[in-house]
Every structure is written in C-alpha cells, then in structure tokens.
C-alpha positions, 0 to 999 in steps of 0.5 A, a space after each residue: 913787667 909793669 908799665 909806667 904811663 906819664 902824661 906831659 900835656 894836659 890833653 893827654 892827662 885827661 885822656 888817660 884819667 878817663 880812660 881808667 874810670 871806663 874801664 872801673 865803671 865798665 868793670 863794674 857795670 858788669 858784676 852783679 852786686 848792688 855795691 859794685 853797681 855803686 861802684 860804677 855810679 860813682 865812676 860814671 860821676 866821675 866822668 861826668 866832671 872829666 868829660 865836661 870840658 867845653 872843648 874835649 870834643 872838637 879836640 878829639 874830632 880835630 885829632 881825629 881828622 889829623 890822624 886820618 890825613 897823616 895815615 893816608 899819607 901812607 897808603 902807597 907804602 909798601 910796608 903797610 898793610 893796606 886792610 889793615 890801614 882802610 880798618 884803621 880809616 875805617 874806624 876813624 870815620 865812624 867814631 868821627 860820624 858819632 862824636 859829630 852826631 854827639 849834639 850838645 854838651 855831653 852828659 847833658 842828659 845825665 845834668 838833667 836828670 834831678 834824681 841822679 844829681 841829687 845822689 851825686 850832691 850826696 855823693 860829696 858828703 862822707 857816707 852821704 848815700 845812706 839808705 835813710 839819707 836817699 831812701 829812693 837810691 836804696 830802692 834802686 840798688 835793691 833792684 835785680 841786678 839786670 834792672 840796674 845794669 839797664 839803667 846804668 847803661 842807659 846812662 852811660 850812653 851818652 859818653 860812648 862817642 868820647 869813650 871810642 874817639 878817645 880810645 882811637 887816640 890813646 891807642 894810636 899815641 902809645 903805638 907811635 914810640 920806639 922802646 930803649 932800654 935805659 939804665 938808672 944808675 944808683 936810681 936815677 936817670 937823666 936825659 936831655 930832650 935836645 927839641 925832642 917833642 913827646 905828650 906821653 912818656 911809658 915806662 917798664 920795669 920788671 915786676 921784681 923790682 922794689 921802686 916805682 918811677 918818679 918823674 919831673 920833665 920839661 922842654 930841655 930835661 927828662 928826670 927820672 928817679 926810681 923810690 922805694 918805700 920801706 913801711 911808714 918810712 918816707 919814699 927815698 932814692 933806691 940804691 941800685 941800678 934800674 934797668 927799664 925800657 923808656 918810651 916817647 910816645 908823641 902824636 
C-alpha cells in the first residue's frame, strides 16, 4: 500500500513539511560522504525558514496542553491502558518543559553564525557552493566524516524542542481517524463533509495501481480524482474503479 497524507489547515501543512526535511537531514546526517553531509545542510536551511514562523512554538505548546487535558479525560476508562496513557503524559510533559526552555526565536544561533549564512546566501545561486565560490565551505567538507557530523549536529540542536513537540502532534493527528474503504468509480470519488471537521486527510491504495490521488476539499465537499500519466502525456482521469482506504484525521 502507499500512503497519501493531505493537509487541509495551514498548521498542519507546516507540520508535515517539516517533518519530511528531519527526517532527509536525519538521513543524511548519518552517512558519511561529504555530499550527503551537503545534503543535510541544505535540509537543515530548509528548516530554518519553515521553523521561523513567530508562532509555530507557542502553537505547538498551546496543542500540546490540549492534548494532555483531553487524555486525561480518559484516564478512568477501562479500555485504556493506564501505563500506556501516563507514557503518552509522560512524553508530553518533557517535550513541553524543552520547548518552553527553548528561549527566543529558534534557530537563532544558527542566524548568527556569519559562516553558515553566507553559504546559505550561496545556496540560492544554481551551483552557488563551488569550491572556488566558498573555498572555506570546501574546506569543511573535506573534513573527516565524525568532524562534519559533530558540527552538524551542533546545529541542529536547536531545532530538537520543535522536532519532538511536533512529532507528539503529528503522531497523535494520524492515530485520531478511523480507516473506510471507499470506491472511486471510473477514478473519481466525491463525498459531502456534511459539518464534518478534519486538519488531515490519509489516503492508501495499493502499490499496483497506476494513478496517484488529487485532491480539492472544503467545508462542504471532498473531491478526490485519481490520475494516471503515460509518458510526456499530461495527467488525465484514470478509467478505472479505485478502491482505497480514506481516513479523517482531526485533533
């Protein structure tokens, strides 16, 4: 099965953008070769700029207290495994603690470090990082692959509060829907949200089909058509019935 993830908040757009950049600058902060270790660079850039919303913080510590008092709420209910649920509280709490540790605007450090911005001002121009371009950057990468991860992850220090408090949040969103299988006939399904609320839609298909899920959703309708692309033709309507699985996920 492959899995489909659409946000439909802005919030949760974010979320998921970086999501997939610490997970590739986690990736390649663990491989040794100076152009992966580039590679995480480039990533950890990316982060910088996504994380740098004024409020992504107190949003996450504000979801973060949400999401402690509505499990406790369960606490006396016997179908919950009360280890289970003081872990998940657990977890909570110290993530909350270093977000709220987490002083000033994150990536701070990283802005005020003249080295590391001028390599991502250079990073804008095509090809910008040339070894005659930053001579000092070259320098860097032809260090041992321990020196580069060292100071890699020095850098990306700063961004663990947002990495765990986020992580907590994204978890709990995709385990809050109930999976239904749905059929798209000749490629297209449509479904009215009649009030229904949802930040996050998921959906799985099988692997062997050959169309990928496009998706237009508001207050009062969901639209889903699955295209297929056969080489440099344009993206058309699959003609066939799709089954998938369609989830609301919805904090």
């Amino acid at each position: 099965m492959i899995s489909y993830e659409y946000p439909l908040s802005e919030r949760v757009r974010t979320l998921l953008r970086l999501e997939d950049l610490y997970e590739r600058v986690e990736y390649f902060l663990a491989k040794d070769d100076p152009h992966e270790h580039h590679v995480a660079l480039l990533a950890l850039f990316e982060i910088l700029e996504v994380s740098s919303r004024a409020d992504l913080k107190s949003d996450l510590l504000q979801e973060l207290e949400r999401q402690k008092h509505a499990l406790e709420v369960l606490r006396d209910n016997p179908e919950i495994s009360e280890q289970a649920l003081d872990n998940v509280l657990w977890q909570i709490d110290q993530v909350s603690s270093r977000l709220f540790q987490s002083s000033g605007k994150t990536g701070q450090e990283l802005r005020e470090n003249e080295w590391l911005m001028s390599i991502k001002q250079r990073t804008n121009i095509p090809g910008g990082v040339c070894e005659f371009d930053v001579p000092s950057y070259h320098h860097w990468l032809q260090q041992g692959a321990e020196v580069r991860r060292r100071d890699l992850q020095q850098w990306l220090a700063p961004f663990l509060p947002i990495r765990e408090g986020m992580g907590i949040v994204v978890r709990l969103l995709r385990e809050s829907g109930k999976s239904t299988t749905q059929v798209a006939y000749q490629g297209v399904y449509q479904q009215m949200m009649a009030g229904r609320i949802a930040q996050m839609l998921r959906i799985r298909l099988a692997r062997d089909y050959p169309c990928v899920p496009e998706v237009s959703a508001n207050k009062y309708a969901l639209n889903i058509r699955f295209m297929t692309q056969e080489g440099m033709q344009r993206p058309k309507v699959a003609e066939i019935d799709v089954e998938f699985e369609l989830t609301f996920c919805n904090l």
